[in-house]
N, C-alpha and C positions, 0 to 999 in steps of 0.2 A: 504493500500500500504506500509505503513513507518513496519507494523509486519509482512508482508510478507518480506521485507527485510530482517528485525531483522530475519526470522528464517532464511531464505537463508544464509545469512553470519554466522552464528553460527554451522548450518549444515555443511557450504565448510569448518571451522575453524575446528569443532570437528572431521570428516571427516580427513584433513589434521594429524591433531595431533595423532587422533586413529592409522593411516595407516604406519604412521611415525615411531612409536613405533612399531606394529604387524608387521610390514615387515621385521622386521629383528627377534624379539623374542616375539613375538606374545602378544598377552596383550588389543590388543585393542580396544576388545570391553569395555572393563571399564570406555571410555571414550567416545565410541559414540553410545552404549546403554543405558545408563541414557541422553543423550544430547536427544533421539528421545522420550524419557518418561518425560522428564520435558517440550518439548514441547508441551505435551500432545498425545500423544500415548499410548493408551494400552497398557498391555505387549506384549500381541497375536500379534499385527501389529507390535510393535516395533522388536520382535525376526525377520519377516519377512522380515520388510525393512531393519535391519541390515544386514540381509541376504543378499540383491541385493547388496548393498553397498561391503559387504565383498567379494563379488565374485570379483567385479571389480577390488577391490585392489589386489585381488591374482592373477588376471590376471595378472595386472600389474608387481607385486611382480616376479610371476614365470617368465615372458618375461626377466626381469631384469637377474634374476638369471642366465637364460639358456643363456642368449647370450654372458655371461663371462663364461660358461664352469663349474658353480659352482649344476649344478643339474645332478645324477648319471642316465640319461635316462635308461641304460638295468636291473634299479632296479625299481623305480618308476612308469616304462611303466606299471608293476604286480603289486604297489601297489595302485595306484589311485582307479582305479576300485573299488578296497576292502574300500576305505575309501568315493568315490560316494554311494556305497550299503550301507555301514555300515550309512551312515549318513541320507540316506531314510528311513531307518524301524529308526534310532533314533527319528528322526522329527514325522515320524507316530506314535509314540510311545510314546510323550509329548500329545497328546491328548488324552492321555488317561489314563495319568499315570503322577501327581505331582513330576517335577525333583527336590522339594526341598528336599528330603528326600539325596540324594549327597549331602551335602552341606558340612557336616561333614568330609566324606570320602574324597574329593575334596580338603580340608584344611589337614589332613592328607598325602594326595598326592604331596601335594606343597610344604609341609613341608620339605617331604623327599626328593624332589629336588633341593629345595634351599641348603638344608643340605650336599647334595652329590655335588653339585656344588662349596661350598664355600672348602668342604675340600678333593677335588678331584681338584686341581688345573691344573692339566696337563691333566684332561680332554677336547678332546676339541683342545687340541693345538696341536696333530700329527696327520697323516692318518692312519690308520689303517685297515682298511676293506678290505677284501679280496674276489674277487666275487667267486661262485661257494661252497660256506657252507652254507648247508642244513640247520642248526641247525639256524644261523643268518638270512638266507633267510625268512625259515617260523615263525621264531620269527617276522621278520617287518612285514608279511603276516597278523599274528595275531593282532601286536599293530595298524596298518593304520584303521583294520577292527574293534578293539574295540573303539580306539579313534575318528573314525570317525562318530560310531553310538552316544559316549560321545558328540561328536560337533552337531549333530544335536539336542540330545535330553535335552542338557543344555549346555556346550560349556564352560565353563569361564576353564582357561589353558590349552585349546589345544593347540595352537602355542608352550606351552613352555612342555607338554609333548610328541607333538612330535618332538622338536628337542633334547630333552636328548635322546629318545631313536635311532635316529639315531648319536648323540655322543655314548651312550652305542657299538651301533655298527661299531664305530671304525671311525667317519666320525669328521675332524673339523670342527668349529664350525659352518664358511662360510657357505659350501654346507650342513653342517648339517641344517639350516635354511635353501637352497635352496630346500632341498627336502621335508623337512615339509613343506613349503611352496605349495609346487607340491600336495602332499596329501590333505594340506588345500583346497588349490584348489578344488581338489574331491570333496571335505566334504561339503564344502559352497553352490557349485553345487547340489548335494543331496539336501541340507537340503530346499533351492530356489523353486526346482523343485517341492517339497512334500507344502513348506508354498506360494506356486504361485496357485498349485490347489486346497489350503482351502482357496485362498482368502482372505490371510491374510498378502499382501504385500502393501504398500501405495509407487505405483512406479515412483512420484512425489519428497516426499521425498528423497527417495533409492536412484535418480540416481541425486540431491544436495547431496547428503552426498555422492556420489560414486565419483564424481567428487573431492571432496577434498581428498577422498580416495586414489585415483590413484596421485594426485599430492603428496601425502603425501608417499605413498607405492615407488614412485620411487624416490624420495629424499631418504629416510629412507635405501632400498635397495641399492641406491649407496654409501652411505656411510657404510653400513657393509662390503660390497665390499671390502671397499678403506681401512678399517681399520682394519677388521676382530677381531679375540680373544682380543682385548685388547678395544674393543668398544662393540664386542657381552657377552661378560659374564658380566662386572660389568652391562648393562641394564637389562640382564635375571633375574641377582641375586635381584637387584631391581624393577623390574614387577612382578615376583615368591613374594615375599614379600606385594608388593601395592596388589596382587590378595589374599594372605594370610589375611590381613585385609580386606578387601574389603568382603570377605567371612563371616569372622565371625563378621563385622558389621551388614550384611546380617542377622544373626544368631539371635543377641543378640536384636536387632529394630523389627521382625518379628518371635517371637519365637516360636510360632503355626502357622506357614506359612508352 
């Protein structure tokens, strides 16, 4: 009774903190994917039950965002989709296919967001995006669809590249996190749907750690709200970073992994 507690409160705890962080610049599974593995989960169940968990919080997340006005519905409505699909065949495609082999590229990637974030300061802080360009449109078409199969099929920095790349597209930083949030969405969906029929969710866990999820996702989310670019970028720039070690500790502990 006394370590079912113990794990209950460490799940709502890790849960909270994970959701807290990822709801506004994503990052959080670094903090309640090792929580579901040191309680003793596999990898295989722990990607799944994080998965239940992570959907709930994007529910939440996305509820949040859409009822302030901060998610672009006549753009997102085309992208989800691509980032549900894209994140089906990712999931289906970790069973059969070791995603450490990103691990490299992945830190490479992060790098150069951190890097364009820190010296691209005014990214981020004006609207820019204009509906109706082709070029911009199918550009997010593409990245929801490739980020989205990357989230299912290993996942650590989606949150935080897809909201550079709706900054790239002209969006602050707010609803730029509203609408990564939106595709997250998708993607967690996808990836759920694909690790529910291998049977590889523990939905006991999932929905203890979804609970502190949601209470952490609408915390987190209201306050990016309330404070926007000047509470969203220095966390990105420091999640972008924790997720840059976090990588290559990954690397350097397990070097034939």
């Amino acid at each position: 009774m006394h370590l079912f507690l113990f794990h209950a409160l460490l799940l709502l705890f890790a849960g909270f903190c994970a959701a807290f962080i990822d709801s506004s610049v994503g990052g959080g599974g670094l903090i309640s994917l090792p929580a579901l593995i040191v309680l003793g989960l596999p990898p295989t169940l722990a990607l799944g039950t994080n998965k239940l968990a992570g959907t709930l919080s994007s529910i939440t997340s996305f509820s949040n965002y859409a009822r302030t006005g901060n998610i672009h519905f006549r753009l997102v409505r085309w992208l989800m989709p691509l980032g549900f699909v894209g994140s089906l065949l990712g999931a289906a495609a970790i069973h059969q296919i070791s995603p450490h082999f990103l691990r490299p590229l992945v830190i490479i990637l992060l790098i150069a967001v951190t890097l364009y974030t820190l010296f691209k300061p005014q990214a981020g802080s004006i609207h820019s995006y204009i509906d109706g360009k082709k070029f911009a449109f199918l550009g997010a078409c593409l990245a929801s669809l490739i980020i989205g199969a990357y989230d299912g099929f290993f996942g650590p920095g989606t949150g935080s590249f897809l909201i550079l790349s709706f900054v790239l597209l002209g969006f602050q930083y707010v609803p730029a996190s509203g609408n990564a949030k939106s595709v997250n969405l998708a993607s967690n969906a996808g990836a759920l749907a694909f690790f529910s029929y291998a049977h590889t969710v523990v939905y006991s866990w999932g929905l203890l750690l979804g609970i502190g999820m949601i209470a952490g996702a609408l915390t987190g989310s209201q306050i990016a709200i309330r404070y926007g670019v000047k509470y969203i970028r220095p966390v990105f720039i420091l999640m972008t970073c924790s997720m840059i070690v976090q990588q290559l500790w990954s690397i350097l502990s397990h070097p034939h992994s």
